[in-house]
Backbone as a printed PyTorch tensor [residue, N CA C, xyz], in Angstrom:
tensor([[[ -95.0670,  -79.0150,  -22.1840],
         [ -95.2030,  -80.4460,  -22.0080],
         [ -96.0010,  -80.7110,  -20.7370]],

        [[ -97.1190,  -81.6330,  -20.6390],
         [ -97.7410,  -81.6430,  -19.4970],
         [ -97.1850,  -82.9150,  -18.4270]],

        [[ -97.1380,  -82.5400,  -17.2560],
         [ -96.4840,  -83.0220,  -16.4190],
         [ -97.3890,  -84.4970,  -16.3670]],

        [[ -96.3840,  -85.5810,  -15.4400],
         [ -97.3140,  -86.7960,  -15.3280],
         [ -97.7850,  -87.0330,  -14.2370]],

        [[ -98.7650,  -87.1320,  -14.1710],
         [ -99.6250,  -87.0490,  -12.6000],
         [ -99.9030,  -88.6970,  -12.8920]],

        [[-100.2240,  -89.0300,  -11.2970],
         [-100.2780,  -90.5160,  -11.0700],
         [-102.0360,  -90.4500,  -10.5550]],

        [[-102.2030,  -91.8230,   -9.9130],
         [-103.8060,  -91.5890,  -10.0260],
         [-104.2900,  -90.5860,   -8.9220]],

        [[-103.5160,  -90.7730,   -7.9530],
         [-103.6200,  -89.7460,   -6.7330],
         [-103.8920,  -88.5790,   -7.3440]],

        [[-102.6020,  -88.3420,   -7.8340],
         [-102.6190,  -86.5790,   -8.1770],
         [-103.8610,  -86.2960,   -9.3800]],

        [[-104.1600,  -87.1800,   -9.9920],
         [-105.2210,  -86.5550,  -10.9170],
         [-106.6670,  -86.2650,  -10.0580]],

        [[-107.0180,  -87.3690,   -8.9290],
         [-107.7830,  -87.1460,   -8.2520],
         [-108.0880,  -85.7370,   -7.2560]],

        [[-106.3700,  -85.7640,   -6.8170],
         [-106.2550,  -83.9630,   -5.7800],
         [-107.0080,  -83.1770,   -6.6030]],

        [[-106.2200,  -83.1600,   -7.8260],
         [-106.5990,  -81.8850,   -9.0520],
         [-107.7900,  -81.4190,   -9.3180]],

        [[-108.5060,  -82.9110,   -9.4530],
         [-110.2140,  -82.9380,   -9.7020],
         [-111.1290,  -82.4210,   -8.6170]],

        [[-110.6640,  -83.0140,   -6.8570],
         [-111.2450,  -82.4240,   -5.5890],
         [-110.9030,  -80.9250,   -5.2900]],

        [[-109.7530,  -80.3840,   -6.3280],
         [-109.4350,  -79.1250,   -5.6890],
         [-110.0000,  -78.2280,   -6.6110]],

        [[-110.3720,  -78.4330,   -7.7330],
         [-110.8100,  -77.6390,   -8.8600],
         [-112.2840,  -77.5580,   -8.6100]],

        [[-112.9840,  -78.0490,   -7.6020],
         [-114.3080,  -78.4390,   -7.0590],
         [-114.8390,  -77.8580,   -5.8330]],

        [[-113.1100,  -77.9470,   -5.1620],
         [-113.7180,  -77.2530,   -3.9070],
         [-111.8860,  -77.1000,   -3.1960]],

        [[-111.3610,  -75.6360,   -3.3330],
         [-110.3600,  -75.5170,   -3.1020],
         [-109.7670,  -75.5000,   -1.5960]],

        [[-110.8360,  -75.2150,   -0.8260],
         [-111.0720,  -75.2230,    0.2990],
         [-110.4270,  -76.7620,    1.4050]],

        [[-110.7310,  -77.9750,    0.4460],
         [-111.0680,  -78.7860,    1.2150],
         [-109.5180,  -79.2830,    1.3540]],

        [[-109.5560,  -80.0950,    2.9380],
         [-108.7960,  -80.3100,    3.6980],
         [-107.8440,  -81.2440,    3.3050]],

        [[-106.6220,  -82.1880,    3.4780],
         [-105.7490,  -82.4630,    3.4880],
         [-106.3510,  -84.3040,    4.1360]],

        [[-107.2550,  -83.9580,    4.8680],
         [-108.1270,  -85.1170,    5.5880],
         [-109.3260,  -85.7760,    4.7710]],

        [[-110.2550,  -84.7200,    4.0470],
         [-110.8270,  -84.5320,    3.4990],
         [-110.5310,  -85.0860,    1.8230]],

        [[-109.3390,  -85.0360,    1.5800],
         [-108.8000,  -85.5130,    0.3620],
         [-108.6470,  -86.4520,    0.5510]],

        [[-107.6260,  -86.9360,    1.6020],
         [-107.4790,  -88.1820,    1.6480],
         [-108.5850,  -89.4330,    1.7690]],

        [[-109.7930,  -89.1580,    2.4600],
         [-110.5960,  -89.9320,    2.6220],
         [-111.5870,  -89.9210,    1.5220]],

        [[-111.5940,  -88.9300,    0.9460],
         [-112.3110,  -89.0790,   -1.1390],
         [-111.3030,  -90.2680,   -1.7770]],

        [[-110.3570,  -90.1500,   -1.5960],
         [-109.5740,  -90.5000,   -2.5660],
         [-108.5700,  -92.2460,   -2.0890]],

        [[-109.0350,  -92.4620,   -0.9740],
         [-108.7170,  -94.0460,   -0.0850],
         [-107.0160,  -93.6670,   -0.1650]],

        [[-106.6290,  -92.6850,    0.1890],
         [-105.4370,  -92.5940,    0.6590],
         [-104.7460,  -92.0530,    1.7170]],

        [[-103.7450,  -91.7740,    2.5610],
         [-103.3290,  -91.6730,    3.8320],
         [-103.1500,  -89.8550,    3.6880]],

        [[-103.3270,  -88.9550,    4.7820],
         [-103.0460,  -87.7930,    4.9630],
         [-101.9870,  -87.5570,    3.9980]],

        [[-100.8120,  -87.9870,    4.9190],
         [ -99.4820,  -87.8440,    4.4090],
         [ -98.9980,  -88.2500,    3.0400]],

        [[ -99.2610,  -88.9980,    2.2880],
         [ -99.2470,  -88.9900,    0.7250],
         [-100.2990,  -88.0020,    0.1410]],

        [[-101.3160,  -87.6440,    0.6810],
         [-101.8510,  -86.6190,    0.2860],
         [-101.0500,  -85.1940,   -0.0540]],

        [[-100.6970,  -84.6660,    1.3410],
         [ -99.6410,  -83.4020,    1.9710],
         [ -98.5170,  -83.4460,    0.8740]],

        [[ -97.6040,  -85.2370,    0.6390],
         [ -96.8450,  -84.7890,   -0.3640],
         [ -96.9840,  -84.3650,   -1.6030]],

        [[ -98.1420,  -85.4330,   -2.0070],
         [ -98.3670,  -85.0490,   -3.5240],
         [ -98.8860,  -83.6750,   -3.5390]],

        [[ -99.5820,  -82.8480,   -2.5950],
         [ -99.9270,  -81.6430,   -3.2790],
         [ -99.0200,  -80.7130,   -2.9900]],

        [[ -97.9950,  -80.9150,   -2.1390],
         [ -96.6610,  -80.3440,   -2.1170],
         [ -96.0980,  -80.1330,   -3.5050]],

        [[ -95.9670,  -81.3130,   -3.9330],
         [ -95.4620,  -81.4650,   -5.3810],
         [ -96.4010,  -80.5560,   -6.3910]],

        [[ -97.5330,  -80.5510,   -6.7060],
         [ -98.0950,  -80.2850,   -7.2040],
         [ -98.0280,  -78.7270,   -7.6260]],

        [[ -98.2490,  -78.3100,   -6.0650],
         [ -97.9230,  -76.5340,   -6.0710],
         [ -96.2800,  -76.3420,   -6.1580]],

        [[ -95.4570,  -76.6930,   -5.7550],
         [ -94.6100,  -76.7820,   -6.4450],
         [ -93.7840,  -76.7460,   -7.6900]],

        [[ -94.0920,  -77.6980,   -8.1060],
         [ -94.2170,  -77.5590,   -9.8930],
         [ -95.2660,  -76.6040,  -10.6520]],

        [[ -95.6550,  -76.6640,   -9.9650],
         [ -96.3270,  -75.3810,  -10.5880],
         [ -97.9680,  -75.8640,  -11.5170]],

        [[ -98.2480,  -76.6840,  -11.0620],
         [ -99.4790,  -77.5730,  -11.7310],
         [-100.6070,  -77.5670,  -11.0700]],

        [[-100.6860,  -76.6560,   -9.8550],
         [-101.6960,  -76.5960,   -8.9670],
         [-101.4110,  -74.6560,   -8.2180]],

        [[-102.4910,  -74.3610,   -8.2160],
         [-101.7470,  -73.1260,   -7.3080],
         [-103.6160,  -73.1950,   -6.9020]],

        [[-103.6360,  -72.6950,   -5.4700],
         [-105.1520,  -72.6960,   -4.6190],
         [-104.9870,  -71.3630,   -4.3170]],

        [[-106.1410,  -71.0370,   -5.0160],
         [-106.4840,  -69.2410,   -4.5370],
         [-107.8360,  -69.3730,   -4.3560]],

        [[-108.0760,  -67.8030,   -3.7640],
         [-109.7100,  -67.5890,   -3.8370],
         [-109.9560,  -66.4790,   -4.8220]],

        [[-110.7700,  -66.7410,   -5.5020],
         [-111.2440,  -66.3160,   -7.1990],
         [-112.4660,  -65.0570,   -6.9710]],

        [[-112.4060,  -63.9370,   -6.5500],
         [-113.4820,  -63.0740,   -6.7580],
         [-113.7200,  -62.3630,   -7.9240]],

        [[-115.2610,  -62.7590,   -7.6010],
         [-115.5950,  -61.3450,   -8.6510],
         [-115.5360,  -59.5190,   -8.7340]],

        [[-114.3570,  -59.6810,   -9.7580],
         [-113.9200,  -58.0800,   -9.9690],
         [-114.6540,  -56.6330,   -9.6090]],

        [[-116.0720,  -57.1300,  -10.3990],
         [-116.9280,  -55.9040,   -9.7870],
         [-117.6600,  -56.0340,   -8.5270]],

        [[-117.3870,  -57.1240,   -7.5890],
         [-118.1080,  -56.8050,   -6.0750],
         [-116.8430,  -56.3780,   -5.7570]],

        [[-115.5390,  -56.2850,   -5.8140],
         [-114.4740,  -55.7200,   -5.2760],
         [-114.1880,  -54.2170,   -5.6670]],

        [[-115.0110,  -53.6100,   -6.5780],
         [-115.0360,  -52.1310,   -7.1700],
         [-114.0750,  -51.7450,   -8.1640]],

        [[-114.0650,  -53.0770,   -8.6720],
         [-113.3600,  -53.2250,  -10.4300],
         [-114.1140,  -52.6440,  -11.3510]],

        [[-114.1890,  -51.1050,  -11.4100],
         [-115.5220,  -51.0570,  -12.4350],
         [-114.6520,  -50.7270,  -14.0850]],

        [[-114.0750,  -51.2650,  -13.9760],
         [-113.5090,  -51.3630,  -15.5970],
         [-112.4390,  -52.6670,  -16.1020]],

        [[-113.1970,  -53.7590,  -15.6350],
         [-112.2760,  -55.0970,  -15.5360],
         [-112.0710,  -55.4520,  -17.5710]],

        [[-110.9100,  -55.5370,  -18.1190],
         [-110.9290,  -55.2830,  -19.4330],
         [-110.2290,  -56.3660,  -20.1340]],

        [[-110.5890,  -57.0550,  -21.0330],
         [-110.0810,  -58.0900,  -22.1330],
         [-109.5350,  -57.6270,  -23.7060]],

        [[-108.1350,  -57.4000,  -23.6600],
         [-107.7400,  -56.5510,  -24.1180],
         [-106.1980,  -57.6380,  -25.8080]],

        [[-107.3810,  -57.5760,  -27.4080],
         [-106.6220,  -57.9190,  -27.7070],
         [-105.4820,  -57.3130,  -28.4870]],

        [[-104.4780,  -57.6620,  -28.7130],
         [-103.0290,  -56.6590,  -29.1270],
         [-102.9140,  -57.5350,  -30.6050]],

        [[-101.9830,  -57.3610,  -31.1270],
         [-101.3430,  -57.3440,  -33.0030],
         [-100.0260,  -57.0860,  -32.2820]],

        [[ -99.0370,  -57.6740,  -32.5750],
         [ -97.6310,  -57.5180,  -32.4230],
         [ -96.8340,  -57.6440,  -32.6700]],

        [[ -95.9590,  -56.9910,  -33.3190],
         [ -95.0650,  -57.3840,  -34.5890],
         [ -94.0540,  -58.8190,  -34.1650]],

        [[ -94.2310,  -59.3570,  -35.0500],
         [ -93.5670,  -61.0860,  -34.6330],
         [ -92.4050,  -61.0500,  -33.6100]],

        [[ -91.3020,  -60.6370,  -34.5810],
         [ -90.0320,  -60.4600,  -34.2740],
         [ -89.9550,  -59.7200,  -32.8760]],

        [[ -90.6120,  -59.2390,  -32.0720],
         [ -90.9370,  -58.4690,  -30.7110],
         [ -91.6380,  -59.2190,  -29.7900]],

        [[ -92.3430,  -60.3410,  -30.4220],
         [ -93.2510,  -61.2120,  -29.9250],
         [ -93.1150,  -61.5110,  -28.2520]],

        [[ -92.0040,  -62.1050,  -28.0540],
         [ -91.2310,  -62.8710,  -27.1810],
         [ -90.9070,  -61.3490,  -25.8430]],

        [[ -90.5350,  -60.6700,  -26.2600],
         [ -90.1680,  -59.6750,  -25.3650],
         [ -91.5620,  -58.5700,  -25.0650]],

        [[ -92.4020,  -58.6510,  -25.6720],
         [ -93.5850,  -57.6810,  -25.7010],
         [ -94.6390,  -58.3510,  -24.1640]],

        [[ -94.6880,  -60.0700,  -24.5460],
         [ -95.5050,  -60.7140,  -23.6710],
         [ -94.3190,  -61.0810,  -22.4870]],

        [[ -93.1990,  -60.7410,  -22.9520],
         [ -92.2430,  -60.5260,  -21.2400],
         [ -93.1100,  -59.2950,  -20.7620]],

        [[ -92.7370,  -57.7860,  -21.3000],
         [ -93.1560,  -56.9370,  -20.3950],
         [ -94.5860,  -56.6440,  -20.0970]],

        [[ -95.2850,  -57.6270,  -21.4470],
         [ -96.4230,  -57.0140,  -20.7210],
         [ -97.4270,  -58.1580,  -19.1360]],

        [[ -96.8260,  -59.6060,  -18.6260],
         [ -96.8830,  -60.3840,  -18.0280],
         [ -96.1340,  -59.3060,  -16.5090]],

        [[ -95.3020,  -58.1580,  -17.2430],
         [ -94.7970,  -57.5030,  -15.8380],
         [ -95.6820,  -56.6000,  -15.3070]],

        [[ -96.2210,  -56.0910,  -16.0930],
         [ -97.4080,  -55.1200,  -15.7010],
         [ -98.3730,  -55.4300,  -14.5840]],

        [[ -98.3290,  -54.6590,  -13.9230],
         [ -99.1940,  -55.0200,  -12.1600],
         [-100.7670,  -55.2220,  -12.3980]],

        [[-101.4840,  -54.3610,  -13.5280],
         [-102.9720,  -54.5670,  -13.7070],
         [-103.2530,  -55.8380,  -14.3840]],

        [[-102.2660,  -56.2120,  -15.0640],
         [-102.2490,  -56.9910,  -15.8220],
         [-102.3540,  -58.8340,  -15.0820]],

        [[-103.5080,  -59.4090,  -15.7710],
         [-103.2560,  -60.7540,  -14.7630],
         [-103.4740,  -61.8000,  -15.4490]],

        [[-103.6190,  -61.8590,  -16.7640],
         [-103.2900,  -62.8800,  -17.6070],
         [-103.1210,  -62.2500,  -19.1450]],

        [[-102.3320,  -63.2270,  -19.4630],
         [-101.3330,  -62.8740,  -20.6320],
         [-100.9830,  -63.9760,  -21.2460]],

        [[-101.4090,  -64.5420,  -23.0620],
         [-101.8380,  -65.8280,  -23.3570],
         [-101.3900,  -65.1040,  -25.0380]],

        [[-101.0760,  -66.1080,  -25.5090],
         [-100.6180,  -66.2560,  -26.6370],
         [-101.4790,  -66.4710,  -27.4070]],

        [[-102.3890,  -66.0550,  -29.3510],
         [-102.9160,  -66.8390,  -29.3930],
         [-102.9800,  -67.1630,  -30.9810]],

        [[-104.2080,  -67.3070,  -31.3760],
         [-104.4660,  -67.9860,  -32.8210],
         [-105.3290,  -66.4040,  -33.4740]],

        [[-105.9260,  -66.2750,  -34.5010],
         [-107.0110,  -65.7850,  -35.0070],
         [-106.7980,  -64.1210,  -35.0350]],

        [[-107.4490,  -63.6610,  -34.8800],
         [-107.0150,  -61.9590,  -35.0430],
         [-106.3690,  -61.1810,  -34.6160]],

        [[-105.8780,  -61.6120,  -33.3670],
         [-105.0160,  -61.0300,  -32.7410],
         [-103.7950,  -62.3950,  -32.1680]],

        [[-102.6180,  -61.5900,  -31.8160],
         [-101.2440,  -62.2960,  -31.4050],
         [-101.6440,  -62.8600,  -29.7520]],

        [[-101.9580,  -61.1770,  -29.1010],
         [-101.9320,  -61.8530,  -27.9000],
         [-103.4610,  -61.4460,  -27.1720]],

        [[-103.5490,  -62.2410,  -25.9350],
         [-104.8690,  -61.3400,  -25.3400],
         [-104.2090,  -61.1230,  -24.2260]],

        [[-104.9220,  -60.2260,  -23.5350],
         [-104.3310,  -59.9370,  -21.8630],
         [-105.9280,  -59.3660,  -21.4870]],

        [[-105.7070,  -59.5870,  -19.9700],
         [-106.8420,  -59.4290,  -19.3620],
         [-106.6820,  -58.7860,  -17.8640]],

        [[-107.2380,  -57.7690,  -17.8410],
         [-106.8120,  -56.6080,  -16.4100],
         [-107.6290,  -56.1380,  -16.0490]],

        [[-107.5860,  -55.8250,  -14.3590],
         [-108.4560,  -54.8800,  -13.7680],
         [-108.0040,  -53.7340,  -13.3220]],

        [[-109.2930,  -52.6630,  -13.6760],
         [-108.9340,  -50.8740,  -12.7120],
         [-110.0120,  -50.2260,  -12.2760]],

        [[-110.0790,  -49.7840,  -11.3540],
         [-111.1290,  -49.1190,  -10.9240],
         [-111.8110,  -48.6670,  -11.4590]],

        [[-111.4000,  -47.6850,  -12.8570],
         [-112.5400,  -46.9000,  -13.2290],
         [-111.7830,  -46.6310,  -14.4200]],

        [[-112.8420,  -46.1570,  -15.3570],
         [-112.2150,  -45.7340,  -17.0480],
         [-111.0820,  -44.9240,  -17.1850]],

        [[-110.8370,  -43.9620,  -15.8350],
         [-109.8670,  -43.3690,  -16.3930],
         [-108.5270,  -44.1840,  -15.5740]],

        [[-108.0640,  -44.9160,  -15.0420],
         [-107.6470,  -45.8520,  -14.9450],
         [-107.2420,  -46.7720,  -16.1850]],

        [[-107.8500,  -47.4550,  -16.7640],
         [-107.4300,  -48.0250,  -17.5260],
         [-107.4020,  -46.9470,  -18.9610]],

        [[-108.0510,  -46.0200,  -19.0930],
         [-107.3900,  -45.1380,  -19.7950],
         [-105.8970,  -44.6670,  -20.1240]],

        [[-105.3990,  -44.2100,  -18.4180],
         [-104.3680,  -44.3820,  -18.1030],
         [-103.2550,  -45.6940,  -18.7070]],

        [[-103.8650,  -46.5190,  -18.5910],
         [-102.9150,  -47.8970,  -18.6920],
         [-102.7030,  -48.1350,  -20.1490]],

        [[-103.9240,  -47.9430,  -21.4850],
         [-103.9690,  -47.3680,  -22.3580],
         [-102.9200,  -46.7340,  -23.2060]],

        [[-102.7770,  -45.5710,  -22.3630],
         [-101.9940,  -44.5180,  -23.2010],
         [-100.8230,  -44.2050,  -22.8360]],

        [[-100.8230,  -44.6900,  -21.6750],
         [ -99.1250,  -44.4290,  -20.9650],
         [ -98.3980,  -46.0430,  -20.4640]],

        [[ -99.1270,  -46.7230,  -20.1180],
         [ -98.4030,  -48.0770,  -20.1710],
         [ -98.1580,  -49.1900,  -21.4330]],

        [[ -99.5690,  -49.3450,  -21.7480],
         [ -99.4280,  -50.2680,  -23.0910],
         [ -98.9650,  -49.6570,  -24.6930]],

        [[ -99.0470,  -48.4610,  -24.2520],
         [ -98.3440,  -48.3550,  -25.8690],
         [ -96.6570,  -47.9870,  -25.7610]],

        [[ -96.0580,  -48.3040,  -24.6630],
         [ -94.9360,  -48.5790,  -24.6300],
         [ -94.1560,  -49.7200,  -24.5870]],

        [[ -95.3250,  -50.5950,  -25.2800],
         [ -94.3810,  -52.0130,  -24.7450],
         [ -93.7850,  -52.4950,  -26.0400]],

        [[ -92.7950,  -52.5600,  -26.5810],
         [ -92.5550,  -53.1920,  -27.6120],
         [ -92.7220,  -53.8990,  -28.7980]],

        [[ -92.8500,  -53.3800,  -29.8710],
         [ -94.1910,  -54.3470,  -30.7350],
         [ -95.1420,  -53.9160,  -30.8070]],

        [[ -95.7480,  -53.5470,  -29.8910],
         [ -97.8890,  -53.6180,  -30.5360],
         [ -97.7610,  -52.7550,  -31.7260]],

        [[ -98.7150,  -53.4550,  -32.2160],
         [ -98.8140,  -52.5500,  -33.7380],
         [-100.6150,  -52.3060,  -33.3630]],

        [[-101.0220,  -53.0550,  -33.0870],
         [-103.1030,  -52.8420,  -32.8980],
         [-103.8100,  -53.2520,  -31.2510]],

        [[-104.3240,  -52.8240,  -30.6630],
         [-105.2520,  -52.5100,  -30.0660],
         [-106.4680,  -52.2710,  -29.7800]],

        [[-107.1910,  -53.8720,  -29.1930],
         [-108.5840,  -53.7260,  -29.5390],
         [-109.0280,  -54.2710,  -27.7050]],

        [[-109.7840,  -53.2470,  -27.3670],
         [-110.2600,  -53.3010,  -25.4680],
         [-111.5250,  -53.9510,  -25.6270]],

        [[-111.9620,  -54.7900,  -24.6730],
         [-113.2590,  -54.6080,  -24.4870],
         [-113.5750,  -54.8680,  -23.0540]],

        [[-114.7390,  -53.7680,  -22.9040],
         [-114.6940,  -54.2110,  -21.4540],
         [-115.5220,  -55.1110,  -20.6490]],

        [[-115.2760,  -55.8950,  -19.7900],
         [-116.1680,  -56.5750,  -18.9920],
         [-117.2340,  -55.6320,  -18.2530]],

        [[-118.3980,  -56.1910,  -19.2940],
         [-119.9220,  -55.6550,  -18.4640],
         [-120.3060,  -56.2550,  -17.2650]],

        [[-120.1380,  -57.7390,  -17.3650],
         [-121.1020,  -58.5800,  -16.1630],
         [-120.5030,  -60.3040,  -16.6240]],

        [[-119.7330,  -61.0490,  -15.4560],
         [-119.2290,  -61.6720,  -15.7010],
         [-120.2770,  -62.5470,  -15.4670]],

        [[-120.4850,  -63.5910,  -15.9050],
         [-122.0780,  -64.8340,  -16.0130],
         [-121.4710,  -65.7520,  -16.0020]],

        [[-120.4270,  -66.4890,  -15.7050],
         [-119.8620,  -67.4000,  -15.8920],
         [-117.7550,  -67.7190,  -15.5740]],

        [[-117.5090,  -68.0720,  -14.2360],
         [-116.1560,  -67.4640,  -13.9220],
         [-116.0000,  -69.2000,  -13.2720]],

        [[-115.6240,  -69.8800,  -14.3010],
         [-115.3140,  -71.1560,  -13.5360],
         [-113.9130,  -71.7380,  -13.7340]],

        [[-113.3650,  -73.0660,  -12.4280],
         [-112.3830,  -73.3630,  -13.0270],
         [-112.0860,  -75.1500,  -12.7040]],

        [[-113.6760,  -75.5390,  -12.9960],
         [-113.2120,  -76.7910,  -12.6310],
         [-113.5340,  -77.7480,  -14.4450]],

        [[-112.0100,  -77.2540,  -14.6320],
         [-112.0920,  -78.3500,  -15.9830],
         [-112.2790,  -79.5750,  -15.9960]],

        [[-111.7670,  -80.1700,  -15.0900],
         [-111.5920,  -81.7350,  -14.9610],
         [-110.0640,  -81.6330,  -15.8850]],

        [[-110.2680,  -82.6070,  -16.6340],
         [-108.4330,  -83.1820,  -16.7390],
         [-108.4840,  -84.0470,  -18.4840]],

        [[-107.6320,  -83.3910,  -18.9960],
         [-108.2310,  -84.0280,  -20.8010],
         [-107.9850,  -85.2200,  -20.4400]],

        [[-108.5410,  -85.9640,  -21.5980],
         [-108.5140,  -87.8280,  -22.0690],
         [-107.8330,  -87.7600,  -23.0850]],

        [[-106.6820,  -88.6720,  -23.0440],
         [-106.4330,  -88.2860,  -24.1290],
         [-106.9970,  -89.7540,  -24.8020]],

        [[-106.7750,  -90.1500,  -26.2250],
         [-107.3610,  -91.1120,  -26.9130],
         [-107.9850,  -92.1650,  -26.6300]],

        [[-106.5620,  -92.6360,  -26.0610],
         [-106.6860,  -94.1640,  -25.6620],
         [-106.9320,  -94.1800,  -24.3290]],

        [[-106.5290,  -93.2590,  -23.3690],
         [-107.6070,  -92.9300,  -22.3690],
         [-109.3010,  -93.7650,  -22.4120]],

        [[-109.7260,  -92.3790,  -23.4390],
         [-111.4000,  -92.7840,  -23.5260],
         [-111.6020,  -94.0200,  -23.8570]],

        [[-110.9660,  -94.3590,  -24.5810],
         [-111.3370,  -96.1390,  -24.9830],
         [-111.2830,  -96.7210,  -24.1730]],

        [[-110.1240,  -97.2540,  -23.0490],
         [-109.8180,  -97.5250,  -22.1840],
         [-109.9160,  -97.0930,  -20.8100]],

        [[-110.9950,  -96.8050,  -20.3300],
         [-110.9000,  -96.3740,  -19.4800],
         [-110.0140,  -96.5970,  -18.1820]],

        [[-110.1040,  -97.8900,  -17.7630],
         [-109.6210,  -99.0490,  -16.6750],
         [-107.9070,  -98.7310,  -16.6580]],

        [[-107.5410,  -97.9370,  -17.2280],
         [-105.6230,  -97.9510,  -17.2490],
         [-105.0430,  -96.7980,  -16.6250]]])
């Protein structure tokens, strides 16, 4: 269920997805509001869990040379406990449920092939469920963004002014 953000907070969301960097002062004066309602609302924000500010590198200037998008088949009934353990896994850094050929995707970094080789044959085929296994690896990432902006929903777009 998506949380309800007020106009403030949709604005933080939008300045921080833009530029995560920017200040507490800096927000406030984009957005015609006081420091301190700033500080709270993004208190709240990271908090709940609807905001988290990191810095986002790219895998292979850090000597990720086998950064891997990895989709699984998993027997239903295991479903639930498979994407528990595999969300525990340390290489592991996203883990998403999905539609179409495969159940789940997960997406990890390791230094080098035999590394995720490793992870392969001695971590992931112990996790509960998988029935299929399909890797692929990240050649060259061209595109690593995260400023969505914020859906509309219907009557939104019609309306803009509300």
């Amino acid at each position: 269920m998506a949380a309800t953000l007020d106009k403030y907070e949709k604005q933080i969301v939008l300045l921080l997805q833009k530029d995560g960097r920017m200040s507490n002062v800096e927000i406030a004066k984009a957005i015609g509001a006081n420091e301190g309602t700033v500080r709270r609302k993004l208190r709240r924000l990271i908090s709940e869990g609807i905001v988290k500010v990191a810095g986002v590198a790219n895998p292979h200037a850090l000597g990720f040379k086998a950064p891997a998008i990895i989709c699984l088949k998993i027997e239903l009934d295991r479903l639930e406990e498979a994407v528990k353990r595999l969300a525990e896994l340390p290489s592991v850094r996203y883990v998403a449920l999905t539609t179409g050929n495969c159940d789940v995707i997960i997406e990890g970094l390791w230094a080098d092939n035999e590394q995720l080789s490793d992870f392969l044959l001695n971590q992931l085929c112990k996790v509960p469920g998988v029935k299929d296994i399909q890797t692929s690896l990240l050649l060259r990432i061209v595109k690593q963004s995260y400023d969505w902006g914020l859906p509309e929903k219907a009557d939104e777009a019609k309306n803009p002014a509300s």
